[in-house]
C-alpha positions in Angstrom: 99.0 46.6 67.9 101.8 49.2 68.0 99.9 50.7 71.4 99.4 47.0 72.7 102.9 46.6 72.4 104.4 49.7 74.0 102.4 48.3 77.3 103.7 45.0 77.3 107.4 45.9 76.9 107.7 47.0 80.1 107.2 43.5 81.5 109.4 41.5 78.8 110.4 39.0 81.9 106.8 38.6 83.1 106.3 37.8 79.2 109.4 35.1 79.0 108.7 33.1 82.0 105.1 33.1 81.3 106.6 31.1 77.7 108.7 29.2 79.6 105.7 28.0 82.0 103.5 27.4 79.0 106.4 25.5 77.5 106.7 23.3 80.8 103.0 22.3 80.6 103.0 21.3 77.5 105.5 19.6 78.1 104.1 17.3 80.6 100.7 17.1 79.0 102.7 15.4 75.9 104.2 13.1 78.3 101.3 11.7 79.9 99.8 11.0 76.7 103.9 8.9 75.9 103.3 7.2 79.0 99.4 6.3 78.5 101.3 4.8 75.2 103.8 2.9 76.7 101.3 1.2 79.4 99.4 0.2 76.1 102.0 -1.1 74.2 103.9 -3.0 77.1 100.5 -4.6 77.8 100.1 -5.4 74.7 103.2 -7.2 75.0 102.6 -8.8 78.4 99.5 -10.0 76.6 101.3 -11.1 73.6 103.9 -13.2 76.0 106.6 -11.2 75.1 107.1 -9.4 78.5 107.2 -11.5 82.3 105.1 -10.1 84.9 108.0 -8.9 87.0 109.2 -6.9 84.2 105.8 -5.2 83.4 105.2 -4.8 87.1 108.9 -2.6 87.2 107.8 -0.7 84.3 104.3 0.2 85.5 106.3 1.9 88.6 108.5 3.8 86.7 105.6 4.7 84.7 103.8 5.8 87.8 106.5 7.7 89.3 107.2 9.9 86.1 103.2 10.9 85.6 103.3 11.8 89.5 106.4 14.1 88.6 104.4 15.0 85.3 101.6 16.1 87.5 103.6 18.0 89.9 105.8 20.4 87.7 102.3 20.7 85.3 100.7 21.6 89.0 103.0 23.7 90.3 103.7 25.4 86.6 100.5 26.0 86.7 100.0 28.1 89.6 103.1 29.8 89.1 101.7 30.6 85.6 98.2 31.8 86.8 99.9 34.2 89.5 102.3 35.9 87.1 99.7 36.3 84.6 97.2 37.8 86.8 99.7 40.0 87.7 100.7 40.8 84.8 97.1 41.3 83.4 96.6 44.0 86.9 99.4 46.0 85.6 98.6 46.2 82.0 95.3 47.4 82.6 96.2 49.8 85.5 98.7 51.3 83.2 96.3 51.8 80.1 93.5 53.0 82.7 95.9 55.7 84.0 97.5 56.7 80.8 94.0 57.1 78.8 92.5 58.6 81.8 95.4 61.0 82.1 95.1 62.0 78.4 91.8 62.5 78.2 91.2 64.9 81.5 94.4 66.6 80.0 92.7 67.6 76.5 91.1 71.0 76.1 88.2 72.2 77.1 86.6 72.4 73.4 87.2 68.3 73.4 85.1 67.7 76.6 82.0 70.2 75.6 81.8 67.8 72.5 82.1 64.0 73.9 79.3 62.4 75.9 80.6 61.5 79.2 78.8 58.1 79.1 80.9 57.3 75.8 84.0 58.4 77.5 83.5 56.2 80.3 82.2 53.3 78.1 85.3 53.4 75.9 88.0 53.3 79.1 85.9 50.8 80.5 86.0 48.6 77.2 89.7 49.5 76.6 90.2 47.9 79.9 88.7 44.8 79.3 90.8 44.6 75.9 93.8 44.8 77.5 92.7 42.1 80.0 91.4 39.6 76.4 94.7 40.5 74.3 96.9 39.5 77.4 94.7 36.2 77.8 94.7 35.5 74.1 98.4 35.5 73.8 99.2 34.0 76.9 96.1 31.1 77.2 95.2 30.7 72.9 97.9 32.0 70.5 101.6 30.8 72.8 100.5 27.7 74.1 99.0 26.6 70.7 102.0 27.3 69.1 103.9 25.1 71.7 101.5 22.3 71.5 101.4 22.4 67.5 105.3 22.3 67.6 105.5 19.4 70.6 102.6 17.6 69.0 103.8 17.3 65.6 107.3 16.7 66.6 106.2 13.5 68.7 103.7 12.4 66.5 106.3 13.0 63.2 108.9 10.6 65.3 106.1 8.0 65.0 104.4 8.8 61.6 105.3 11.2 59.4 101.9 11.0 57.3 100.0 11.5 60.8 101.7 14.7 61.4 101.3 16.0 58.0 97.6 15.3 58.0 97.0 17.0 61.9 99.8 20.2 60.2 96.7 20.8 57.1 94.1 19.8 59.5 95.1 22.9 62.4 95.8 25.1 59.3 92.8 24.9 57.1 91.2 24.9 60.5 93.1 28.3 61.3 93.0 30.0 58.3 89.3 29.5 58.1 88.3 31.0 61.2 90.7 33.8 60.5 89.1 34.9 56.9 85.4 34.5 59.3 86.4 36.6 61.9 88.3 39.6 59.4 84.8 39.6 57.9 82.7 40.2 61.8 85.8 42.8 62.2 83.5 45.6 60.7 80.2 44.7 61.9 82.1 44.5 65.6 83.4 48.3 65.3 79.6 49.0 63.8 78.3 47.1 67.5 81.0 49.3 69.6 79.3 52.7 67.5 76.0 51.6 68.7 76.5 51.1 72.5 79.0 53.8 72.5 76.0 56.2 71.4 73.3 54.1 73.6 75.2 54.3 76.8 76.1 58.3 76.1 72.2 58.9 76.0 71.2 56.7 78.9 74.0 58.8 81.4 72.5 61.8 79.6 69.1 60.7 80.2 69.7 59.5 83.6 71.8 63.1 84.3 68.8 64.7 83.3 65.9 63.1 85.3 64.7 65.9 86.9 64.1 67.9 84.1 62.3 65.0 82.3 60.1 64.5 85.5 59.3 68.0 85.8 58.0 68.7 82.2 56.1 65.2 82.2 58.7 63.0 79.4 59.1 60.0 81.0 56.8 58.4 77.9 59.2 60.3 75.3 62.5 59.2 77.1 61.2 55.7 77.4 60.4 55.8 73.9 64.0 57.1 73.0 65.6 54.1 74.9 64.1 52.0 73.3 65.1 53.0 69.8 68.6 53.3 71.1 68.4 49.2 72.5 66.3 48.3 69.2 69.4 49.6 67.2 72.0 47.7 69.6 70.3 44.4 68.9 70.0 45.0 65.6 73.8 45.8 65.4 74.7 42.6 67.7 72.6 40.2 65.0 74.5 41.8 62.4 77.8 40.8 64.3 76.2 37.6 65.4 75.1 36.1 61.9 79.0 35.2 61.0 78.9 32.8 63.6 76.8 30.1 62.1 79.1 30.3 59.5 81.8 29.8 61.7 80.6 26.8 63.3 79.8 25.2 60.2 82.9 25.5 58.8 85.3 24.2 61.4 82.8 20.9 62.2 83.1 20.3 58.1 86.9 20.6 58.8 87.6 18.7 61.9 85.9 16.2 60.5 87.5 15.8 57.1 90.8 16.0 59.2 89.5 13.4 61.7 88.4 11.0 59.1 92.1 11.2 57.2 93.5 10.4 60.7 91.5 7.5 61.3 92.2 6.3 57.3 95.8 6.2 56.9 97.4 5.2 60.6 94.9 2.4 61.3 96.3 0.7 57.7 99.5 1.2 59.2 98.5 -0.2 62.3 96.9 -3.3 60.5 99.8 -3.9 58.1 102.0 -4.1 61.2 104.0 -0.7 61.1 102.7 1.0 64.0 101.6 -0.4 67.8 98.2 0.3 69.5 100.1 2.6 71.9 101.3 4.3 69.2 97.9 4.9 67.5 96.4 5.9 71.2 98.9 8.1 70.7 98.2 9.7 67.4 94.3 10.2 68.7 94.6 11.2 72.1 97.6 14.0 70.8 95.1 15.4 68.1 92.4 15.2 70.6 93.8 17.5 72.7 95.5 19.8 70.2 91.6 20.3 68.5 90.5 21.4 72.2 93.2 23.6 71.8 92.9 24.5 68.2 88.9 25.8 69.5 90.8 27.8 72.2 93.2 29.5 69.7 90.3 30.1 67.7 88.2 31.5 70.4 91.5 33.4 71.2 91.7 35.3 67.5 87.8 35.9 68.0 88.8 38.0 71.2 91.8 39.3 69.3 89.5 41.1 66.8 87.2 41.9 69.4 89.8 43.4 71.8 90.8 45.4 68.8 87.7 46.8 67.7 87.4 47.8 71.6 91.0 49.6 71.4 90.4 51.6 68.2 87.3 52.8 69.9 89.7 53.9 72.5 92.8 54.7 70.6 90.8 57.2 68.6 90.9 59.5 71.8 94.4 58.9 72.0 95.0 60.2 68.6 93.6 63.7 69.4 95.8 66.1 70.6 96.4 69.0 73.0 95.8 72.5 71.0 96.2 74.5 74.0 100.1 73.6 75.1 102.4 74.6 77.6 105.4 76.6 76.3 108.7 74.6 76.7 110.1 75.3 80.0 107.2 77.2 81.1 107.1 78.7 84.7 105.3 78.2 87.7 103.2 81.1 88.1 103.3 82.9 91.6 100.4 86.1 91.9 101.9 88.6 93.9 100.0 91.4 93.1 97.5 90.6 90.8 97.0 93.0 88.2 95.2 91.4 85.2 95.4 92.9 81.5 93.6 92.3 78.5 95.9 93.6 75.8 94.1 94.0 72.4 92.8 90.1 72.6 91.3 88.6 69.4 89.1 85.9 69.6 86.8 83.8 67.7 83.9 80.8 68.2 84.4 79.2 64.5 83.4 82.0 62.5 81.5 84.1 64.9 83.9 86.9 65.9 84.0 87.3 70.0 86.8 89.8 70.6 88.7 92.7 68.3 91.7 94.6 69.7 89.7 94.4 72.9 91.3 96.0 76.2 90.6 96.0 79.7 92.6 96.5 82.8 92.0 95.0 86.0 93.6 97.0 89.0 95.5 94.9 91.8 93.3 95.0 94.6 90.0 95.9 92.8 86.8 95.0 92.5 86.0 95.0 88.6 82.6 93.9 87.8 81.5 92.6 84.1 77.6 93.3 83.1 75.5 92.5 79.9 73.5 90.5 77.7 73.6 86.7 77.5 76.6 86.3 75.0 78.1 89.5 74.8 81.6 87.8 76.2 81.8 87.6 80.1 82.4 84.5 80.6 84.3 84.0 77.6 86.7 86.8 79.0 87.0 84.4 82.6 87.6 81.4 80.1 90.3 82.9 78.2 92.1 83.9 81.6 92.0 80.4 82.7 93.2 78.9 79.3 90.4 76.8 78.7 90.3 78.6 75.3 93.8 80.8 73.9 93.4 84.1 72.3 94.3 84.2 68.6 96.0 87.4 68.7 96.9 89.9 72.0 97.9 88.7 75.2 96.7 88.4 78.8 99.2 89.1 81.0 98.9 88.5 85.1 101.5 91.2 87.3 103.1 92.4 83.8 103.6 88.5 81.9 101.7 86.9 79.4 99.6 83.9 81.1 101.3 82.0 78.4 104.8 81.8 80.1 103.4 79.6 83.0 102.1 76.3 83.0 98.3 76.0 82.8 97.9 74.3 85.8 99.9 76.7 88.3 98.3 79.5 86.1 94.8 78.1 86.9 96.2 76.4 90.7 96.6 80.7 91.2 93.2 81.5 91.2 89.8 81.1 93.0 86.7 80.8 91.5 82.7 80.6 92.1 81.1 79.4 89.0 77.9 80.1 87.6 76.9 76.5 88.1 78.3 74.8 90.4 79.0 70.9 90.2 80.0 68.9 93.0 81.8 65.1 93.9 79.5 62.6 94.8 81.5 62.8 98.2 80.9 64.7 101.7 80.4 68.6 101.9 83.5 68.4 103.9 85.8 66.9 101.5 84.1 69.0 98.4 84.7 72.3 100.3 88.5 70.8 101.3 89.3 69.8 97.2 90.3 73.4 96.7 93.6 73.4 99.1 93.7 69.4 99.9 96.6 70.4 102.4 94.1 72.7 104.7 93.4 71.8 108.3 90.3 71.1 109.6 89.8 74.9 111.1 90.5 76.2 108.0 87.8 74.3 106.3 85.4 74.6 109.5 86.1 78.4 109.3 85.1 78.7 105.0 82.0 76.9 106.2 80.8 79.6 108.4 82.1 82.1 106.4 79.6 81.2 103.8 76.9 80.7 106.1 76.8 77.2 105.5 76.7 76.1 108.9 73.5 77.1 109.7 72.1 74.6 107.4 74.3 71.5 107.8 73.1 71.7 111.3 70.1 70.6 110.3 71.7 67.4 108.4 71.8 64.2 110.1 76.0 63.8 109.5 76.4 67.9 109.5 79.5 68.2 106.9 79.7 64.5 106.4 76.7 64.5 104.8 77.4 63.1 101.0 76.1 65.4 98.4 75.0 62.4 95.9 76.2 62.8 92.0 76.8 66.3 91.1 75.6 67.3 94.2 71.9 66.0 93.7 71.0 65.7 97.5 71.5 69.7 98.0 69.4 72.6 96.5 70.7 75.4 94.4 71.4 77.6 97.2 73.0 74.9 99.1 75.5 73.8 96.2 76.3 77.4 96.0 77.4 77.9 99.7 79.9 75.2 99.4 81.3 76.3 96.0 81.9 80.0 97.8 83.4 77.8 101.2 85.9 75.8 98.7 86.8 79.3 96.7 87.6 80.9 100.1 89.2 78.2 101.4 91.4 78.1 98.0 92.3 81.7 99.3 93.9 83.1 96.2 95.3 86.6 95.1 92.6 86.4 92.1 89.4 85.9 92.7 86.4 85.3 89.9 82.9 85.6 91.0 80.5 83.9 88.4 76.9 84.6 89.0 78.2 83.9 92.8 75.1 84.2 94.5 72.4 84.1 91.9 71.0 80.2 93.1 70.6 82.5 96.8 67.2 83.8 98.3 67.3 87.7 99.0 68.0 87.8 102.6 71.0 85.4 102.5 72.3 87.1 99.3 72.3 90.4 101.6 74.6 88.3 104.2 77.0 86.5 102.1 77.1 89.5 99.8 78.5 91.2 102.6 81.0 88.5 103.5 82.3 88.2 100.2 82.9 91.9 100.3 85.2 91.0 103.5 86.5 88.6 100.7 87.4 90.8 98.0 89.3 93.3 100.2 92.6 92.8 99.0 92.3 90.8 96.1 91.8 91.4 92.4 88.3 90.4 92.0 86.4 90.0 88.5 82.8 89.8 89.3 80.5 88.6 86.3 76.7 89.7 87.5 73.6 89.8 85.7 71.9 90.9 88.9 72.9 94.5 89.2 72.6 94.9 93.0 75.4 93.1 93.9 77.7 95.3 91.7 76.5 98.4 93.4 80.0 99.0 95.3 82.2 97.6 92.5 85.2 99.7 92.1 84.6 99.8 88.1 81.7 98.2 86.0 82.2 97.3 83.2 79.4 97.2 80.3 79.6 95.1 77.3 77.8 94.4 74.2 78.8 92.3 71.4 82.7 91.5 72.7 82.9 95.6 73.1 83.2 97.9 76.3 80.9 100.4 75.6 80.3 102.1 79.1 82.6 101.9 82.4 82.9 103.7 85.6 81.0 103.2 89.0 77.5 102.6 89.8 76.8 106.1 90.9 78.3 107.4 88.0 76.6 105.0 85.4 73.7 105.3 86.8 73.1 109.1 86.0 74.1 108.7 82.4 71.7 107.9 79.9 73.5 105.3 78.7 73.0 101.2 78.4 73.7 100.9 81.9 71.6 103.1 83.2 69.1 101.2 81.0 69.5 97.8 82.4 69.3 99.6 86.0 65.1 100.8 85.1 64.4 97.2 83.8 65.8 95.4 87.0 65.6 98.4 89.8 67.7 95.9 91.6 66.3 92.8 89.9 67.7 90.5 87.2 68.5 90.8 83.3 66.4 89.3 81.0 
């Protein structure tokens, strides 16, 4: 509630008229049913001889005229109410969305390698909607019943004080009832979140994954997965389900007792003589509407505990917190030369030791290249220099200062890099290639196109570099989704550059070319190059070989290659191929 609660502050005069307009209705509801009294009881009167004609007729048109105002200010309330709470349910949401979204791209990179992205989605997307049911329930169940008990009981306690103690016990057994019902579902709701939260995670994986489960024949396996995953869902939503026959039950039993006690004691009054038909029209037609409303408030606490178990869901992301953390008044960082060192770094994955007292140098200007087995630490080395994981003990340091001085967003805004995989918006080629420097002109991105030869094949596409890529770049092939990942790192144009596996997704002939552009590239820059494929490494100004988080060989091709060493190893089992 405490999180609820920090949102709505901001709008504490949204949240007082909004009262004040529930108030108003009320208000006039209350007085239509006074009114709808008084035209039975003067009736009653007229019909009784009491009252002339012309004295009834006078009283029907005041009568008239104050339900046509009644009508009017509930009208006009009304409306005003329904825009200011709409409003005020836009804002709420758009603030949670932003500040949960905002938190949870902002965690580290450990936190989003172990959450399903379905889930992640699922839970904003529920959190959402709870903001939107805990507005409504205050503002349309919990508020307005309050008002209503308070006006009802009031009027009817002016007219019969044993009417208004028998509606009080009625609304609060009735209350108190569905309360202890609904702390009981609480569980079995947070159970139900659990298991669509886990469902929805494996459908986006499944769905993410279609090719591969076309290509090695699943489709029978996958479908038989799903269906365990719904099976459990509906299993979970009977268990949440069951409590409501008991909450039905229970407030008919209830309503009814209260109804019957109502009926009992005023219509003795009424036939011993102390209370007029209007009067007992009254009592009914008052409790009538305050049991709609007692349903409502009821149906409102039922969305309470529901909204709840949908913003603990939620609220459990906002509980985890940032490991990796900007330094107080941390820097901008500005690469002006570019000279990269790896001083003595220590690093670990849980107990599996990466890095001890390892060094390395990267020369501004050079072209240092990083070869070896699968999980001897290359790209855990480009990791730790982007901060996605911190070193436990050494330091990195970029033109002679620890990385850790400068934000982690300038640190990582200051380099340029062409991943091993590369993922892509579900947008154009245009506007992928333009996400690295958002500010560039269109030359600028037209020129990184044909720098990576990627103009020769969006020639070919019906909308050239309009042409939307689909979800992670679906619509492209390998090659393709690597052209514009080296278009957006060259367009980023940074001091640093880190080539990943750069042009492994590349056939042979348009390696050769864009091997020889990126060597126009490089020229000038400080360029890490992580390669399995030893060819493209050949004019490196250092290799460097690793095993095991260690450097056991560097120097040049030429030079590596005459030693009997493991580089010249790897060199025999390629001869310009690939590592196994």
């Amino acid at each position: 509630m405490g999180v609820f609660w920090s949102f709505v502050r901001k709008y504490k005069a949204s949240v007082v008229l909004l009262i004040f307009l529930i108030t108003l209705i009320e208000l006039s509801r209350i007085s239509e049913k006074f009114l709808f009294k008084e035209i039975i009881d003067r009736g009653t009167d007229y019909g009784a001889g009491i009252l002339l004609a012309s004295v009834l007729a006078k009283i029907l048109v005041i009568i008239a005229v104050l339900f046509v105002i009644s009508v009017i200010v509930k009208a006009v309330s009304r409306w005003i109410y329904m825009y200011y709470l709409n409003k005020l349910d836009s804002h709420l949401m758009k603030d949670l969305k932003n500040r949960f979204f905002n938190h949870i791209i902002s965690l580290d990179h450990d936190f989003h390698t172990t959450h399903k992205t379905g889930s992640l989605i699922s839970r904003l997307g529920r959190g959402s909607g709870a903001m939107e049911t805990m507005v409504d329930v205050f503002v349309m169940n919990f508020i307005p019943m309050i008002i209503q008990l308070i006006v009802v009981m009031v009027s009817i306690i002016y007219f019969d004080p044993v009417s208004a103690l028998i509606v009080f016990i009625t609304a609060l057994v009735f209350i108190l009832y569905s309360y202890k019902i609904l702390k009981m579902q609480e569980p079995s709701k947070v159970e139900l979140n659990k298991t669509w939260d886990i469902e929805k995670g494996n459908i986006a994986d499944f769905l993410t994954n279609i090719e591969s489960i076309r290509y090695f024949g699943k489709e029978k396996l996958i479908k038989s997965k799903a269906t365990k995953l719904t099976e459990n869902c509906r299993r979970a939503q009977m268990r949440n389900w069951s409590y409501f026959k008991w909450f039905d039950a229970g407030q008919i039993v209830i309503l009814g007792t209260g109804i019957f006690f109502l009926m009992l004691f005023p219509i003795r009054s009424f036939l011993a003589g102390n209370m007029t038909l209007g009067t007992l029209a009254f009592i009914y037609t008052a409790f009538a509407n305050l049991a709609g409303s007692l349903f409502g408030f009821v149906w409102g606490i039922r969305g309470f505990y529901r909204a709840m178990a949908d913003f603990q869901d939620l609220f459990e992301y906002g509980k985890i917190e940032k490991v990796i953390l900007d330094k107080p008044g941390a820097e901008k960082l500005k690469v002006r030369h570019g000279e990269i060192v790896f001083n003595n770094i220590e690093f670990s994955y849980g107990k599996r030791k990466m890095f001890r007292n390892f060094k390395l140098k990267v020369p501004k200007d050079q072209k240092v290249a990083l070869v070896g087995h699968s999980g001897c630490g290359k790209s855990t080395l480009v990791k730790l220099l982007y901060r996605l994981h911190d070193v436990e003990d050494g330091e990195i340091m970029i033109d002679g200062k620890g990385i850790k001085e400068f934000t982690q967003e300038s640190l990582r805004n200051e380099m340029s890099i062409v991943p091993q995989e590369c993922v892509l918006f579900d947008d154009t080629i245009y506007n992928n290639i333009k996400f690295s420097k958002p500010d560039a002109s269109r030359k600028e991105v037209m020129k990184a196109i044909r720098f990576a030869q990627l103009d020769q094949i969006i020639k070919e596409f019906p909308k050239q570099e309009n042409t939307i890529v689909g979800e992670r770049g679906v619509k492209l092939s390998g090659g393709e989704k690597q052209r514009v990942s080296i278009a957006r790192a060259i367009l980023a144009d940074k001091k640093i550059l880190v080539l990943d596996e750069a042009t492994s997704a590349l056939d042979s002939e348009t390696e050769h070319e864009i091997q020889r552009d990126l060597e126009k590239l490089m020229k000038g820059r400080t360029s890490i190059i992580i390669a399995h494929r030893l060819s493209t490494i050949m004019h490196a100004d250092k290799i460097v070989v690793m095993r095991r988080g260690k450097i056991i060989e560097t120097g040049k091709h030429n030079k590596l290659v005459k030693q009997n060493g493991e580089y010249k190893k790897l060199w025999n089992l390629q001869k310009g191929g690939y590592i196994k």
